[in-house]
N, C-alpha and C positions, 0 to 999 in steps of 0.2 A: 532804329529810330533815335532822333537827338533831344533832348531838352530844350526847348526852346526860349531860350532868350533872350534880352536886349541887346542888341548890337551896342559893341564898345564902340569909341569913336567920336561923334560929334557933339551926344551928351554928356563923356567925360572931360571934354576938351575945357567946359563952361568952370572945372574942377580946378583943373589945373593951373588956369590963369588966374583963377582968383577973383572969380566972380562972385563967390557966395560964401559971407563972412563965417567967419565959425560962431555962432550962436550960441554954442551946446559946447560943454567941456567935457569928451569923453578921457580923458588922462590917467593912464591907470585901467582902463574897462578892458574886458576883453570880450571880443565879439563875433560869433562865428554864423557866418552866412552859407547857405547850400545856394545851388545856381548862379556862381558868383564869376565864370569864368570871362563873361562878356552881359551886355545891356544893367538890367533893372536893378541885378546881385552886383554886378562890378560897377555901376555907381557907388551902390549903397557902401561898398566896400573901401572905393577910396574917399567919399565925403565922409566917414567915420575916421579912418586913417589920417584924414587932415584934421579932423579934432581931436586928435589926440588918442583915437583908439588903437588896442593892439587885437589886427585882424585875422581870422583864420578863412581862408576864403576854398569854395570845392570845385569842382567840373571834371569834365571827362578828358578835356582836351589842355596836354600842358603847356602846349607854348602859348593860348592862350590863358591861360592862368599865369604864365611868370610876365605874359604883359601887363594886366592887374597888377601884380608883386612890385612892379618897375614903379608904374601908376602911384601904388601908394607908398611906396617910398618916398619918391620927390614930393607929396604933399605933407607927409609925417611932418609934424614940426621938430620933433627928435630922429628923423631919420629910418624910425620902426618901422623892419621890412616884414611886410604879411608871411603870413604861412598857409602855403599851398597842400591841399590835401587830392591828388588824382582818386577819384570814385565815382562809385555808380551809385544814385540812390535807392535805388530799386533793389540792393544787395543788405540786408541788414549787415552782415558782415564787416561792408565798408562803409556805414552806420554806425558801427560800433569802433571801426578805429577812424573815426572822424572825430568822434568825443574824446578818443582816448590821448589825440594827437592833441588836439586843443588844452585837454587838463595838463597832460604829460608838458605841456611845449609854457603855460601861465597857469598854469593850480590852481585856475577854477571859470567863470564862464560866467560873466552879467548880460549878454544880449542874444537870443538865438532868433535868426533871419529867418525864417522857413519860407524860402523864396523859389524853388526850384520848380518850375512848368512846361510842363510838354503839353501840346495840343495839334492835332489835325482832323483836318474833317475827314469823319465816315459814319456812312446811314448805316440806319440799325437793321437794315435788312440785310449787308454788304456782310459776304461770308465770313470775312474775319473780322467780325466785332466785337467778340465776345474778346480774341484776343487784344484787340485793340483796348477797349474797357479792361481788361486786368490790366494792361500795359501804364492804363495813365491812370486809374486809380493807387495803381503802386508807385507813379511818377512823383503824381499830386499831393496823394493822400494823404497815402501810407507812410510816404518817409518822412512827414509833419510828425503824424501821431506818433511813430516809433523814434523820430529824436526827440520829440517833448517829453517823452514817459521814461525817456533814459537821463534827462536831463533835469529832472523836477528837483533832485539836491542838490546840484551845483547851485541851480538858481535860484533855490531857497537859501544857502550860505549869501548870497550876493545880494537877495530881495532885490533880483534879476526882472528881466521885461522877454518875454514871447511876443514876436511878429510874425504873422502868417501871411502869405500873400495871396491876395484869391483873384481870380477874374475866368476859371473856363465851368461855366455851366456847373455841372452835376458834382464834378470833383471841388469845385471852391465852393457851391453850395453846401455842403456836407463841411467843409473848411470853416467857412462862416461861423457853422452852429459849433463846431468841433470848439472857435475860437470863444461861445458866447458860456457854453459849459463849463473851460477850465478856469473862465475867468471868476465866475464863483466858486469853485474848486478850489483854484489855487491863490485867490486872493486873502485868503486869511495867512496863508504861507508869506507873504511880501512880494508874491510874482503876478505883475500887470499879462495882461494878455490881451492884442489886440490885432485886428487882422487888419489889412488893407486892399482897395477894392479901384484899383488903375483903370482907367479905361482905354483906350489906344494910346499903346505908349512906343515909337521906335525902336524894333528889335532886328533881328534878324531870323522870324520865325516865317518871313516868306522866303528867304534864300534857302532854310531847312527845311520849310512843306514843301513846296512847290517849285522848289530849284532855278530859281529867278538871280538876278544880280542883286547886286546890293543896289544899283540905284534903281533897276526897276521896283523892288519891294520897296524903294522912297518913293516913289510915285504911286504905289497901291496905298501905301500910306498916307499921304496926303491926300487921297480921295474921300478917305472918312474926314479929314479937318473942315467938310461942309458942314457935317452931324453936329458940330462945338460950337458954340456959340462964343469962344477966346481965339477961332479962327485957327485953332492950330491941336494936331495932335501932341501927345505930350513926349518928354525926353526922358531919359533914364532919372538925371539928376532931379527932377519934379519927385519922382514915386523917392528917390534916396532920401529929401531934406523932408519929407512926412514919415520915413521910419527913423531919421534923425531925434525928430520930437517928439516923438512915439517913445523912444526908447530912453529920453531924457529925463533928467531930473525937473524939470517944467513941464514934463506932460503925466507927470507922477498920480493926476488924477483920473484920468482916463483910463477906461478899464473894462474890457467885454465889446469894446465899438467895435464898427464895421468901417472903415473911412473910407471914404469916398474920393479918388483922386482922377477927376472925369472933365474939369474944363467946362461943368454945366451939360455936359451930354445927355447924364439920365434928369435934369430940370427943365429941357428943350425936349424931350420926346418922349413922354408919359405920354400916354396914348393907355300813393302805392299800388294803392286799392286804384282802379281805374287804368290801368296799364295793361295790355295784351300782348303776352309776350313767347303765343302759340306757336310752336316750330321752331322758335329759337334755343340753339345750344348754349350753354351758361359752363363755365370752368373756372370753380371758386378753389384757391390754396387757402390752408388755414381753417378748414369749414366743417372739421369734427367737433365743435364747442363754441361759442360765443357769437360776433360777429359776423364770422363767415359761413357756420349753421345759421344763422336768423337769415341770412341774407339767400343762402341754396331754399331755405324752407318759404320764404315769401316767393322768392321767382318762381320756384315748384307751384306756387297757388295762382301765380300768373301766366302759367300755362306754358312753362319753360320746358326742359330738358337738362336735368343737372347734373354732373360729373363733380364729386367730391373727394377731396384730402386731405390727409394726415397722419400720424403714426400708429393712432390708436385706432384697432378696429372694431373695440366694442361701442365707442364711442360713433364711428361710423356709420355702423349699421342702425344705431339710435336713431342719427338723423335721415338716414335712410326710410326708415320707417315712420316717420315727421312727415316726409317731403310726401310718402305715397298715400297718405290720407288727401292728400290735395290732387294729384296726377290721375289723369284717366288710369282705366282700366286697362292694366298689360304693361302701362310703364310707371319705371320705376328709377329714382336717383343710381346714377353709377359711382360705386366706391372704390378709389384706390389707394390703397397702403402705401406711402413716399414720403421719404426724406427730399426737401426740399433744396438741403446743402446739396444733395447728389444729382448732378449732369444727367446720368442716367436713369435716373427717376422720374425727372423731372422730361426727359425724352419719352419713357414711358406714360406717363399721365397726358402726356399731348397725345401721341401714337391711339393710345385707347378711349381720349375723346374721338379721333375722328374714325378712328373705327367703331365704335358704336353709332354713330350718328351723324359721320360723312362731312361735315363740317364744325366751321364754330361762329359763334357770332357774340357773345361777350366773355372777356377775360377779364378777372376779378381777383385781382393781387391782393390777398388779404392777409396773408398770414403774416406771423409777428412776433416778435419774442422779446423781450424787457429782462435787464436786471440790475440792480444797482453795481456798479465797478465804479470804484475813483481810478485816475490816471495814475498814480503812485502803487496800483496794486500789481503784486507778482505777475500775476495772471492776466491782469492787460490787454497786450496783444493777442493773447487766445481767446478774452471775452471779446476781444474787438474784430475777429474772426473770422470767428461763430457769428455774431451777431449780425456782420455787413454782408455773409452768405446767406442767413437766413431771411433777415428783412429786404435787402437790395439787390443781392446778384442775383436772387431766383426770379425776379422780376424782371431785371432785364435780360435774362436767358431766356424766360417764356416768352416774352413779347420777341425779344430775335426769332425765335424759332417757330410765333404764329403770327409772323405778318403775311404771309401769303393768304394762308385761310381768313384771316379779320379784311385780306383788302377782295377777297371774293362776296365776304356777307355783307360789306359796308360795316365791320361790326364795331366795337365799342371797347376800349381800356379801361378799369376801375382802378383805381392804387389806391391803396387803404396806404393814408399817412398817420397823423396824429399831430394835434396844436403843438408838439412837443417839437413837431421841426420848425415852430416859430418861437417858442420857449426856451430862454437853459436850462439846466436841472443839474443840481448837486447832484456830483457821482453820477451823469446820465448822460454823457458825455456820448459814449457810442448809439446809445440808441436815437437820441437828436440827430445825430450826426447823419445816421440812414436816411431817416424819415425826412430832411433836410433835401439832401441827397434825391431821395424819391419826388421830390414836388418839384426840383428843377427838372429831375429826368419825363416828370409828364410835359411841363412847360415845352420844352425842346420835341417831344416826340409830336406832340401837338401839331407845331408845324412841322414834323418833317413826314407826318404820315395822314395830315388832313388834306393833303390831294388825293391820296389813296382811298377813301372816303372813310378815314376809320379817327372815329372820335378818341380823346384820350383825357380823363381828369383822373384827379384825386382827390382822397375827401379826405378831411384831418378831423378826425373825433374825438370830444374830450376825455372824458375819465367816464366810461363805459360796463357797466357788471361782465366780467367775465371768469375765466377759472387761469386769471394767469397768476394770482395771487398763491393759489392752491400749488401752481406748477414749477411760479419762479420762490417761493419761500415755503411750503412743504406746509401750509396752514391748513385748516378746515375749512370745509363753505362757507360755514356758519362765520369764522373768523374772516373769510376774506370779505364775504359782505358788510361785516363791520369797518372796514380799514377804508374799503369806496365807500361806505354811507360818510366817513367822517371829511371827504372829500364836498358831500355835497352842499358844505355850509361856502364852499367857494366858487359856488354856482346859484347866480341868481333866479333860477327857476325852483330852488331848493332841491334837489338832486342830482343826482347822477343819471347816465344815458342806460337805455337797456341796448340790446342788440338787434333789436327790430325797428 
């Protein structure tokens, strides 16, 4: 599968003749963009290059990359010929001699583009989605995160600027929050952070999904220029002269936005007790302790059928013993033991819902793990992980693996997010970034599985009593309720939430 992005061509052309003044004096900067081989990155690559920047531009494909190189040559006002890097960003490997090319090649780094996007469609019942989802998480995501976090000292030397580019669903949701995080993180450092948010822009990612021409993918494209109210969808160079300004010494106040570069698209179409829930199967993760126990222990009173998880089994069995004070006689909560990181586990804990109970009718993604990492720490990409397997991929592994049985019961999706994926948080970078991540992913499953009759939200809750206090910093009850009570002066109901 390719990267998909803008087709070089008709919106660099606007470059080359000299249609758009240099604004912005990049002279001296040096500036390295991923997905820069063709469209949105090889704009942004030679209108830098005609300001005076010295460019490090990536892609898979070299001849399209030394046509860029050519590109910003001829608009250099010195002549500065880019530097082409062949890689994959999905290899941290060629991650790492991507930075190492750019220091090695100008001794240090004031702009990093994280521009690089793959995207095609496929439903999440389609067998290989799972693959497909690690594919463009690793496309999208992961190679943002993993060259911002290799990058945070060069661009602290430079009191540099980070651009992210976001526009597919789930992977630039998670981007967004990723972009809202570092920017208080890394803004005491002197490094700006801001993401950008295109909305159809000419590329060439209908010749690479759908194997179309290039001028038929101009005429799929111009079929959304009805949706705009500027009559037209947008060009490379449009998204290049907003990371232009972005990345300037005049947009030096800007810092954590989300930009908007849409033509008016999204301004033109804006658009307990008592509940019986006898016979239905309930499969709560997460629901040995807190919210996901309150939540097995209420449905258990509402005459549910509950299958529960987690690592601890003493803990388990506790709420097991909760749930069957409410349950008829003879039944009884099902407990299984599972790591939620584990495919197999998590194979397991489905297998043994419907083996006990031949169906399922709601699934109740709750589980969740928290801990402070800033981006500058060692450990980073291993807390960033752990964290995107425990809170996002087990969710959408389970839901791949029970849409059948939910489109049999008509049943019901729950995704436990948290305000936190509309909030930044110092040092809280990965867990925003999930939970971010999770609220587009119900958006999208939303529709693509309410024909199927099966509903899907998520609920985001604020600062909640649980024992993750105990679990992520090794305190006592007694202390971890102190540290939420002190929360609750920033709730105007004067507290905090319980779990029921």
């Amino acid at each position: 599968m390719q990267e998909h992005k803008v087709s070089s061509g008709t919106d660099n052309k606007c470059i080359r003749k000299g249609n758009y003044t240099n604004l912005y004096d990049f002279t001296g900067r040096v500036a390295m963009i991923t997905g820069s081989s063709s469209g949105i990155g090889a704009a942004t690559a030679i209108l830098l290059a005609k300001m005076g920047a010295q460019v490090v531009i990536t892609g898979r494909n070299i001849n399209k990359l030394e046509n860029v190189v050519k590109q910003c040559t001829e608009v250099s006002p010195t002549g500065l010929k880019a530097v082409p890097v062949v890689a994959d960003v999905t290899k941290e490997a060629d991650l790492d001699r991507l930075l190492a090319t750019t220091v090695q090649s100008f001794g240090k780094l004031d702009i990093l583009v994280n521009n690089v996007g793959y995207w095609q469609l496929c439903p999440i019942t389609s067998d290989n989605y799972i693959q497909h989802f690690s594919h463009i998480m690793s496309t999208n995501l992961l190679s943002a995160v993993y060259l911002t976090h290799k990058s945070v000292d060069y661009l602290t030397k430079t009191k540099g600027s980070g651009l992210n580019m976001s526009a597919y669903a789930m992977t630039k949701s998670a981007l967004d929050m990723f972009t809202k995080c570092l920017a208080v993180e890394l803004g005491p450092k002197g490094i700006r952070v801001n993401s950008l948010n295109p909305g159809a822009v000419y590329t060439d990612a209908m010749q690479n999904s759908f194997g179309v021409t290039e001028a038929e993918g101009r005429d799929l494209f111009d079929k959304f220029a009805a949706d705009y109210p500027v009559g037209r969808v947008g060009e490379g160079v449009d998204v290049a002269n907003a990371v232009a300004y972005l990345a300037s010494n005049e947009g030096s106040f800007i810092n954590g936005t989300n930009f908007v570069i849409d033509g008016g698209h999204i301004a033109a179409n804006i658009n307990v007790k008592g509940y019986d829930f006898t016979g239905r199967v309930a499969l709560i993760t997460g629901s040995s302790s807190g919210i996901g126990a309150a939540t097995a222990i209420l449905l258990a009173k509402m005459g549910a059928q509950v299958v529960i998880t987690g690592r601890n089994v003493n803990k388990l069995e506790n709420v097991v013993k909760q749930c069957a004070v409410f349950l008829p006689t003879g039944l009884k909560a099902v407990p299984v033991v599972a790591d939620v990181t584990k495919e197999a586990d998590l194979d397991r804990l489905l297998a043994t819902t419907i083996q006990s109970f031949g169906k399922l009718d709601i699934l109740v993604n709750n589980v969740g793990y928290w801990q402070l990492c800033p981006i500058t720490g060692d450990n980073y990409m291993q807390h960033y992980s752990h964290i995107m397997s425990t809170n996002l991929s087990s969710a959408v592994y389970l839901i791949h693996k029970s849409v059948d049985y939910l489109a049999k019961t008509k049943g019901s999706v729950i995704n436990m997010s948290s305000v936190f994926s509309k909030l930044g948080g110092l040092n809280m970078s990965a867990y925003a970034m999930t939970k971010s991540a999770l609220d587009m992913f119900t958006k999208c499953l939303a529709v693509e599985l309410g024909p199927k009759g099966i509903r899907v939200n998520s609920l985001n809750p604020g600062a909640v009593y649980t024992d993750v206090m105990q679990n992520s910093f090794g305190v006592t009850e007694a202390e971890g309720r102190d540290l939420f009570d002190k929360f609750a002066a920033d709730y105007p109901v004067g507290r905090v939430g319980e779990g029921v």
